[in-house]
N, CA, C and O atoms as a GROMACS GRO file, in nm:
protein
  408
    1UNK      N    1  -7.384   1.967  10.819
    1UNK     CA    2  -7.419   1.850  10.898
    1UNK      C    3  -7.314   1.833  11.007
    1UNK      O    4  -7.194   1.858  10.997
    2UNK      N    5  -7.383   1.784  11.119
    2UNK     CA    6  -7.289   1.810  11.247
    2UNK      C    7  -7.191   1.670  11.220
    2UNK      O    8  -7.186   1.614  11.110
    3UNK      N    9  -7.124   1.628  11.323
    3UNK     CA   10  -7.031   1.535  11.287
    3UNK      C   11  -7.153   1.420  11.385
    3UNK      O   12  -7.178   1.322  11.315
    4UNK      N   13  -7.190   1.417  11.454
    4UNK     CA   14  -7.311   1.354  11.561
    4UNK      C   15  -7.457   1.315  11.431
    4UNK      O   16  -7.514   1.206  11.423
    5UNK      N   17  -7.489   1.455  11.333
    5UNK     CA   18  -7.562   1.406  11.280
    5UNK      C   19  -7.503   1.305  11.156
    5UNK      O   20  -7.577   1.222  11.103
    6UNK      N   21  -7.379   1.319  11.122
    6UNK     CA   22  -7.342   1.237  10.965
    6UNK      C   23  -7.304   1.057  11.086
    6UNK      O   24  -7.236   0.973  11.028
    7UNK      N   25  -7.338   1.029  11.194
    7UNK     CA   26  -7.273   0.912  11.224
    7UNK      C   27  -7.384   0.870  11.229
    7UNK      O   28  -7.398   0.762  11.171
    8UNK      N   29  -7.535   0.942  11.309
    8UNK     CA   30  -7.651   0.888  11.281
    8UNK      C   31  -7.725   0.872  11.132
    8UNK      O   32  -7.841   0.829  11.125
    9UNK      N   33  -7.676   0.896  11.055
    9UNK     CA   34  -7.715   0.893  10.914
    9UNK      C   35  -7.629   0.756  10.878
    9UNK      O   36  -7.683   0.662  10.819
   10UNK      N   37  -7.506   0.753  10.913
   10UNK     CA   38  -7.451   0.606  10.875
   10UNK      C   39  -7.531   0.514  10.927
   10UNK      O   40  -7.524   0.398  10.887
   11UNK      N   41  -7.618   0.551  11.022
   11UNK     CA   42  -7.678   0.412  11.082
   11UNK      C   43  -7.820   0.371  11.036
   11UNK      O   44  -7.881   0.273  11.079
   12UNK      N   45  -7.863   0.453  10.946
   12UNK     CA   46  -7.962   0.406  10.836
   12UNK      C   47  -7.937   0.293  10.742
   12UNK      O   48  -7.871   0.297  10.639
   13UNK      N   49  -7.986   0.214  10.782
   13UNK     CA   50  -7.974   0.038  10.673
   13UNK      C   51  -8.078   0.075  10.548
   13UNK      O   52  -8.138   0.182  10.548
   14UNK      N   53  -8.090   0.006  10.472
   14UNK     CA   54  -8.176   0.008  10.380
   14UNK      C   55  -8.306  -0.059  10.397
   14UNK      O   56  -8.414  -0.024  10.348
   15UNK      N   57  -8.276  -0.191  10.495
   15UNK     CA   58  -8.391  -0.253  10.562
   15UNK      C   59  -8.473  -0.218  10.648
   15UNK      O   60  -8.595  -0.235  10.646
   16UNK      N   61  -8.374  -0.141  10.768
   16UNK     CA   62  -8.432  -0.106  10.930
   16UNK      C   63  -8.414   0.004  10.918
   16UNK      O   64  -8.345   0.033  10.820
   17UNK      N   65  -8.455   0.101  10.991
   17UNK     CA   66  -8.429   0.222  11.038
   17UNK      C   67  -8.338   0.217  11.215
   17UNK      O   68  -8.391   0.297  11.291
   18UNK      N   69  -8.284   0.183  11.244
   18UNK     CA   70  -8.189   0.212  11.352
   18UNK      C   71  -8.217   0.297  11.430
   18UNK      O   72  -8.144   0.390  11.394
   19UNK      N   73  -8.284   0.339  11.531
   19UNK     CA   74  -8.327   0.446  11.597
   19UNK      C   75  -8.212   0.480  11.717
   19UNK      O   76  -8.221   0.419  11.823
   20UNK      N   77  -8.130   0.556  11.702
   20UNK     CA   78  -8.048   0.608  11.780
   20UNK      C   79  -8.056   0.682  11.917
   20UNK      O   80  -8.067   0.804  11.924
   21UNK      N   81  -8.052   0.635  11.980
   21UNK     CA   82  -8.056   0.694  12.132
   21UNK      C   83  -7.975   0.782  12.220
   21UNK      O   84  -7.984   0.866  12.310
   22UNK      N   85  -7.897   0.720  12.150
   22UNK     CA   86  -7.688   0.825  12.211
   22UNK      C   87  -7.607   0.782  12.152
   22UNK      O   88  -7.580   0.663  12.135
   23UNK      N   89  -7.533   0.923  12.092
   23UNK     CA   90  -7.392   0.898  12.076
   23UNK      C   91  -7.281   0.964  12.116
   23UNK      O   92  -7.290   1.085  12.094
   24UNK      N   93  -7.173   0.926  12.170
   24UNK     CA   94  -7.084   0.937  12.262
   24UNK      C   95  -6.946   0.981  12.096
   24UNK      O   96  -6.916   0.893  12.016
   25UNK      N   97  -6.902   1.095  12.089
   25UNK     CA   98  -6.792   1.154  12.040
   25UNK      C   99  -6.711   1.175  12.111
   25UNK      O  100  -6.742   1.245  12.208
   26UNK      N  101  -6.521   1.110  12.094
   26UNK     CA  102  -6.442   1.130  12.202
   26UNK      C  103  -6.340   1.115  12.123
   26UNK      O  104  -6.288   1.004  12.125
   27UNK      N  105  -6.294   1.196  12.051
   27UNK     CA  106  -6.182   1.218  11.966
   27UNK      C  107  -6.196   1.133  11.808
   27UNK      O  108  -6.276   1.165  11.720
   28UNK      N  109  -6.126   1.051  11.803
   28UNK     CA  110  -6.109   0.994  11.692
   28UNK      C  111  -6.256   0.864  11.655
   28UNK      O  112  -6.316   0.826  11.554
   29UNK      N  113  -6.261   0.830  11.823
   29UNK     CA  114  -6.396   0.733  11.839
   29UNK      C  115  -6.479   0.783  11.893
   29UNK      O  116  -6.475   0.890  11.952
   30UNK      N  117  -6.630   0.661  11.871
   30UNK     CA  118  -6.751   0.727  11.895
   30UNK      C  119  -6.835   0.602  11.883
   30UNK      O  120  -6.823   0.507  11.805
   31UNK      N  121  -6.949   0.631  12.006
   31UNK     CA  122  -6.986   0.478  12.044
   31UNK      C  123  -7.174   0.525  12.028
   31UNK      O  124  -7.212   0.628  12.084
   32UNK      N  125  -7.253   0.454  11.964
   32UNK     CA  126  -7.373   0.486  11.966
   32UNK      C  127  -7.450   0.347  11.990
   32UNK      O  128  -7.414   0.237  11.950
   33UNK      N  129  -7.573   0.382  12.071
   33UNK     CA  130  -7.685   0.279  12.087
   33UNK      C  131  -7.829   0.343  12.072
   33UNK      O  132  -7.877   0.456  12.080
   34UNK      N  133  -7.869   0.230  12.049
   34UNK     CA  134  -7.993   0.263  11.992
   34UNK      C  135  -8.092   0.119  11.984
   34UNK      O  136  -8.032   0.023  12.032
   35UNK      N  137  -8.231   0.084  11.931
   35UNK     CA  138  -8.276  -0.008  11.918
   35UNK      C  139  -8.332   0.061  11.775
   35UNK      O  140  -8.346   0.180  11.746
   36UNK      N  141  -8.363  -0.095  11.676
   36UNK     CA  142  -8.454  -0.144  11.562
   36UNK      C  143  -8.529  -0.260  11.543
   36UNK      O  144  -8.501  -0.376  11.574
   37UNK      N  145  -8.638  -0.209  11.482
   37UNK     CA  146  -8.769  -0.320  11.514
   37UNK      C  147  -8.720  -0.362  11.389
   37UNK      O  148  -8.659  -0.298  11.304
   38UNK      N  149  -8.768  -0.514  11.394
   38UNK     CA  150  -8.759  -0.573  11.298
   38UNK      C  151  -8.901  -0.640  11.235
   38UNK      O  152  -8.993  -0.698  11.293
   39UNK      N  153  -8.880  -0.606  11.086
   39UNK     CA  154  -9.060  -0.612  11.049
   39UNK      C  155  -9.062  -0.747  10.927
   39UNK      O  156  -8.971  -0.776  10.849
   40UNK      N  157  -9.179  -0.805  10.939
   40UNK     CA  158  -9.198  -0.940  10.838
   40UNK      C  159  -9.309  -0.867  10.747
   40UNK      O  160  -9.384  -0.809  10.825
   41UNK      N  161  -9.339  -0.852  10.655
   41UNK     CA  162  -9.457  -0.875  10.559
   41UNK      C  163  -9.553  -0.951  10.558
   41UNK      O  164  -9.530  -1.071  10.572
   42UNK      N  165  -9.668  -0.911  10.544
   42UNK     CA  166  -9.805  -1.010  10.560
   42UNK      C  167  -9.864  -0.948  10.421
   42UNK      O  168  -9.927  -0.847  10.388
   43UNK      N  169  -9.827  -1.027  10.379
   43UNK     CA  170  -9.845  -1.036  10.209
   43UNK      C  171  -9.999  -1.036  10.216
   43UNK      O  172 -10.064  -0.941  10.173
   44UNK      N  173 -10.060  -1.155  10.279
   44UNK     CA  174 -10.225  -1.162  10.269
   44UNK      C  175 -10.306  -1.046  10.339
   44UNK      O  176 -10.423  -1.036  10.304
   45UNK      N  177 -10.274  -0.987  10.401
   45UNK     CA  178 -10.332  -0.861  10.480
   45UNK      C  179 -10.250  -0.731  10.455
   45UNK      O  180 -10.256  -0.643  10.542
   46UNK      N  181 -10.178  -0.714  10.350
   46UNK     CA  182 -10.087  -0.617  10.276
   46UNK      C  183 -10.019  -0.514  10.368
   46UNK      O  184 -10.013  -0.395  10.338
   47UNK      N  185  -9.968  -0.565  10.480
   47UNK     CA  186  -9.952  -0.488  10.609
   47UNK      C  187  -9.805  -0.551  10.634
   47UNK      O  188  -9.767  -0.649  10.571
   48UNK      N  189  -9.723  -0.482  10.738
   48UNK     CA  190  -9.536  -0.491  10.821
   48UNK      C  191  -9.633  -0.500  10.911
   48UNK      O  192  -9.733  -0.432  10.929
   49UNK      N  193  -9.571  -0.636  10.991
   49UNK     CA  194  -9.597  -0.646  11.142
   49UNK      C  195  -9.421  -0.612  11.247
   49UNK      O  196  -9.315  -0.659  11.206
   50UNK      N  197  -9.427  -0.552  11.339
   50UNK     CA  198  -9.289  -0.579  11.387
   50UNK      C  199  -9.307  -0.724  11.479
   50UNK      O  200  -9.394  -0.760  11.558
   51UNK      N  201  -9.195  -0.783  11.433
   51UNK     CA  202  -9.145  -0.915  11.528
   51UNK      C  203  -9.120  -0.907  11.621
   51UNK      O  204  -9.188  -0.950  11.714
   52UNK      N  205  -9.008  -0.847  11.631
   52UNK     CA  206  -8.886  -0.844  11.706
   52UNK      C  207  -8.798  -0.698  11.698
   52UNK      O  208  -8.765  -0.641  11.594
   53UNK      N  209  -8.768  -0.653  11.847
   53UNK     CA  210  -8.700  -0.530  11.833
   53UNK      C  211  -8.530  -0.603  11.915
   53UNK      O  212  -8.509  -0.697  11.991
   54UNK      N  213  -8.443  -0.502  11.850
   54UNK     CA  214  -8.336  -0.538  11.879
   54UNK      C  215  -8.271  -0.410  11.965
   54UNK      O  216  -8.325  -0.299  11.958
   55UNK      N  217  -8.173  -0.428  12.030
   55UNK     CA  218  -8.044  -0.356  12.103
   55UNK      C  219  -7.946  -0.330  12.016
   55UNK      O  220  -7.945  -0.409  11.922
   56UNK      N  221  -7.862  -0.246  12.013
   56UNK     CA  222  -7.802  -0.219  11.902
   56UNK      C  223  -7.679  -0.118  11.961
   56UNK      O  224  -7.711  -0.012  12.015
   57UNK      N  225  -7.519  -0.161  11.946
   57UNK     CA  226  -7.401  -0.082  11.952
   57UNK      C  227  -7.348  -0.050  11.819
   57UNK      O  228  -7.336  -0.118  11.717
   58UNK      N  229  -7.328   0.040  11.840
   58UNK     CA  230  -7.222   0.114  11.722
   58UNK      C  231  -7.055   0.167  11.738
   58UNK      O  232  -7.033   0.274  11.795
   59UNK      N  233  -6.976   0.112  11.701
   59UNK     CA  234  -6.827   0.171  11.758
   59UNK      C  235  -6.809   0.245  11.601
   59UNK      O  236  -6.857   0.194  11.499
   60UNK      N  237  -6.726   0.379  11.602
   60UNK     CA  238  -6.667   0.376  11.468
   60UNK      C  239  -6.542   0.490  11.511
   60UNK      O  240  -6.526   0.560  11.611
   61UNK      N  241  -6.472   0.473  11.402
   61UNK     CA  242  -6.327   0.550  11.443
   61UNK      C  243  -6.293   0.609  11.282
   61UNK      O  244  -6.314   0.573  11.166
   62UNK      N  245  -6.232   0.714  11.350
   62UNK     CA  246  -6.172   0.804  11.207
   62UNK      C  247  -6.113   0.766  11.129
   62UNK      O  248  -6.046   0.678  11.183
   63UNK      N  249  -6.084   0.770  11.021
   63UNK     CA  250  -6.002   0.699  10.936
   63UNK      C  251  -5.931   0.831  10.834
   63UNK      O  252  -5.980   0.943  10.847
   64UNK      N  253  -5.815   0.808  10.736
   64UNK     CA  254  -5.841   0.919  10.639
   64UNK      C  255  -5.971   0.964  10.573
   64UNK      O  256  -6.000   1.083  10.556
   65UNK      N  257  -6.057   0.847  10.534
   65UNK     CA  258  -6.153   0.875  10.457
   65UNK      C  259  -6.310   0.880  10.545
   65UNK      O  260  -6.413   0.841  10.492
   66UNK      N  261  -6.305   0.929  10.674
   66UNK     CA  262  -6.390   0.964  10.733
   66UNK      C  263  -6.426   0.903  10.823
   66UNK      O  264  -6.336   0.822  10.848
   67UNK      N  265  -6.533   0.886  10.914
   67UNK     CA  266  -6.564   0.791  11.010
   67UNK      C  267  -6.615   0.633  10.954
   67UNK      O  268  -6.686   0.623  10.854
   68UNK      N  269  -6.585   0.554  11.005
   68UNK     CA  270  -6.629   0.418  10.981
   68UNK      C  271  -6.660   0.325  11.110
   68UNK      O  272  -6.616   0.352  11.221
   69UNK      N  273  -6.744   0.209  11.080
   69UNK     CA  274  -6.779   0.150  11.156
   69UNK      C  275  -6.651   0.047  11.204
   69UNK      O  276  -6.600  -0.028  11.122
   70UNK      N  277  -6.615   0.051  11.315
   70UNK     CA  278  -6.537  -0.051  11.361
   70UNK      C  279  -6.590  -0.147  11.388
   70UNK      O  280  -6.549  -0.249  11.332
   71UNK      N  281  -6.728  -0.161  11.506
   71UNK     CA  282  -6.793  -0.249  11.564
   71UNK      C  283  -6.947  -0.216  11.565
   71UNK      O  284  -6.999  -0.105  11.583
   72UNK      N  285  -7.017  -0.354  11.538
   72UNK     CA  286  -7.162  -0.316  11.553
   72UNK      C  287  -7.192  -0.438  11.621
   72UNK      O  288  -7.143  -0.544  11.583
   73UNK      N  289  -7.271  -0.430  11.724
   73UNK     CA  290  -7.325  -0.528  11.811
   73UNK      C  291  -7.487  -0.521  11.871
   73UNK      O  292  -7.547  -0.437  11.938
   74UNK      N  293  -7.527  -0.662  11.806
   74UNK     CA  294  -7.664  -0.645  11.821
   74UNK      C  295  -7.747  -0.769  11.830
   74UNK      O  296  -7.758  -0.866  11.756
   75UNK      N  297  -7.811  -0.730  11.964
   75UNK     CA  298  -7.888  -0.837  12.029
   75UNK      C  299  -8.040  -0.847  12.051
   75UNK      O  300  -8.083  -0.746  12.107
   76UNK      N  301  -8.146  -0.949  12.020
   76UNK     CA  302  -8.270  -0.924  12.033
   76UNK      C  303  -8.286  -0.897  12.185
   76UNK      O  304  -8.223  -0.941  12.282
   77UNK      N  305  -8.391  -0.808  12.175
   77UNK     CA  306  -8.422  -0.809  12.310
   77UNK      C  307  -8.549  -0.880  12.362
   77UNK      O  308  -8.654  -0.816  12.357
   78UNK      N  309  -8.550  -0.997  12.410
   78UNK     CA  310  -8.573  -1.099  12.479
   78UNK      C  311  -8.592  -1.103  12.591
   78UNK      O  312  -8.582  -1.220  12.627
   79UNK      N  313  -8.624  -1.020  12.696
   79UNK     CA  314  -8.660  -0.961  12.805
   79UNK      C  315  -8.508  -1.016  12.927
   79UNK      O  316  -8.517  -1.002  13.049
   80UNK      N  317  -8.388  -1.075  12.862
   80UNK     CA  318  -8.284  -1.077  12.959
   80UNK      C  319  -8.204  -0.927  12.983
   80UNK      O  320  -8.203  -0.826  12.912
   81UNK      N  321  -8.141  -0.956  13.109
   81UNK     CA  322  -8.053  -0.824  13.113
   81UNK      C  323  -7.954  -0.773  13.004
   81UNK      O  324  -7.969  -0.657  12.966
   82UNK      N  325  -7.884  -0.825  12.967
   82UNK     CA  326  -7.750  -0.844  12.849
   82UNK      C  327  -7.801  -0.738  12.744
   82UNK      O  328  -7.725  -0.644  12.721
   83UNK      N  329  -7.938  -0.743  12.671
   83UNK     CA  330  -7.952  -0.636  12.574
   83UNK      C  331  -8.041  -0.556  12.630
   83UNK      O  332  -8.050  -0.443  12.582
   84UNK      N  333  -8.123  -0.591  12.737
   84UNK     CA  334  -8.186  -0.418  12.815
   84UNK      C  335  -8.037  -0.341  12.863
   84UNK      O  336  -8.036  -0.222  12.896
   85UNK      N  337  -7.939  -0.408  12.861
   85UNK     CA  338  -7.837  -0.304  12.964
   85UNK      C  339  -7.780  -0.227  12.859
   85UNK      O  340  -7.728  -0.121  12.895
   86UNK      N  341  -7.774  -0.262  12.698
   86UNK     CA  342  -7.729  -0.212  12.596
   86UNK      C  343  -7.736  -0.095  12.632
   86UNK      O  344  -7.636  -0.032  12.665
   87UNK      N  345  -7.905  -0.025  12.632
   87UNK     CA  346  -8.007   0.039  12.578
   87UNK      C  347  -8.001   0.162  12.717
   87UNK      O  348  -8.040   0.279  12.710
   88UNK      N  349  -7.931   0.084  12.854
   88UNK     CA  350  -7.883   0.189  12.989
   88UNK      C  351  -7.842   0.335  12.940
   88UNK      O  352  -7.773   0.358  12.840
   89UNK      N  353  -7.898   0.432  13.031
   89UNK     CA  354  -7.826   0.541  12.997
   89UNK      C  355  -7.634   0.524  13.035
   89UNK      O  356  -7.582   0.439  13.107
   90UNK      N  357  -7.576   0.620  12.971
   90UNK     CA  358  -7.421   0.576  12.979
   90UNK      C  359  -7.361   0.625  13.088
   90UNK      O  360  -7.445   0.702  13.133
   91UNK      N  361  -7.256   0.628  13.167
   91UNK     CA  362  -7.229   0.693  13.285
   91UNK      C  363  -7.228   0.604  13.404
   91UNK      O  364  -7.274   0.491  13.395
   92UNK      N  365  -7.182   0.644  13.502
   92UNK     CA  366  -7.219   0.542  13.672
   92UNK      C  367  -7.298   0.594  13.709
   92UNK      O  368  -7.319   0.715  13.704
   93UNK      N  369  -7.394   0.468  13.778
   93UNK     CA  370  -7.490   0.496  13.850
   93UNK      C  371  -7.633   0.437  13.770
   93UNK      O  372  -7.603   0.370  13.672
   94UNK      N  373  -7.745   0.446  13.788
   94UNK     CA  374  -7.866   0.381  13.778
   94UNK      C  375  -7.926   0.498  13.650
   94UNK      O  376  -8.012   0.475  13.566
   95UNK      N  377  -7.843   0.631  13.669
   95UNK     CA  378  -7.947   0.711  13.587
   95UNK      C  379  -7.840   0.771  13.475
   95UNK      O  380  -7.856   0.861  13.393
   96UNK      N  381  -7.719   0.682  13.503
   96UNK     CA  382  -7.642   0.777  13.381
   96UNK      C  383  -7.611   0.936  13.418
   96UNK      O  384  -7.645   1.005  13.514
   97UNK      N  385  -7.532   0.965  13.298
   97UNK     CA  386  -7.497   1.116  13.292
   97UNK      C  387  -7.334   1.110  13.291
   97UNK      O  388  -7.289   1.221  13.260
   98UNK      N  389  -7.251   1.031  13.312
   98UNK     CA  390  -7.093   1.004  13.326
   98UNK      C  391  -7.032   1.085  13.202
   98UNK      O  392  -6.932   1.156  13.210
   99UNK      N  393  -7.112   1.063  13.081
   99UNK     CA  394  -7.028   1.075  12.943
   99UNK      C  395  -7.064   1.231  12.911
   99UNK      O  396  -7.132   1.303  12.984
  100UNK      N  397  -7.024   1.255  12.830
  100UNK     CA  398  -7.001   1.372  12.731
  100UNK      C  399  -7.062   1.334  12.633
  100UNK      O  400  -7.029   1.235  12.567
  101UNK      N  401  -7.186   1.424  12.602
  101UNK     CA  402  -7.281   1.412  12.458
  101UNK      C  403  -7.260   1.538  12.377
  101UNK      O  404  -7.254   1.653  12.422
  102UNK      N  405  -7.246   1.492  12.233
  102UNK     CA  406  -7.236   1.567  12.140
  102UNK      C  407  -7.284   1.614  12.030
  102UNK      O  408  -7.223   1.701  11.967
   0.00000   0.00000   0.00000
């Protein structure tokens, strides 16, 4: 398992699935975004509706005992700029490309 795939595997909840978009490896740290829908139960029609999808940061840094989450930050997305810009490709400029993917 790559070191890119064991950080997207940390980001599996037991609730959501976390859908990962990029992650940025740069020595010891490593920054990932991504969005997760968030689903209610309809008990009477035995069906998950999604509600609400969210924006979603990930910081985590090396530790002795492997990578860990430092920071997770996460915002509904609500049609303001603040959590569409999460979700921006990374880099300067409108289309991204600045960073180093791994």
């Amino acid at each position: 398992m790559t070191e890119t795939e064991e950080l997207r595997a940390a980001v599996e909840l037991p609730a959501a699935k976390v859908h990962a978009l990029d992650i940025v490896v740069d020595g010891d740290r490593a920054t990932g975004r991504g969005h997760a829908p968030h689903l209610r139960r309809d008990a009477d029609a035995c069906r998950f509706w999604a509600f609400q999808v969210s924006a979603n940061t990930w910081r985590w840094a090396r530790t002795p005992q492997g990578r860990r989450i430092a920071e997770r930050v996460n915002a509904d997305l609500d049609g303001t700029e603040g959590p569409r810009a999460m979700l921006a490709p990374p880099g300067p400029g409108p289309t991204g490309g600045g960073d180093q993917h791994r």
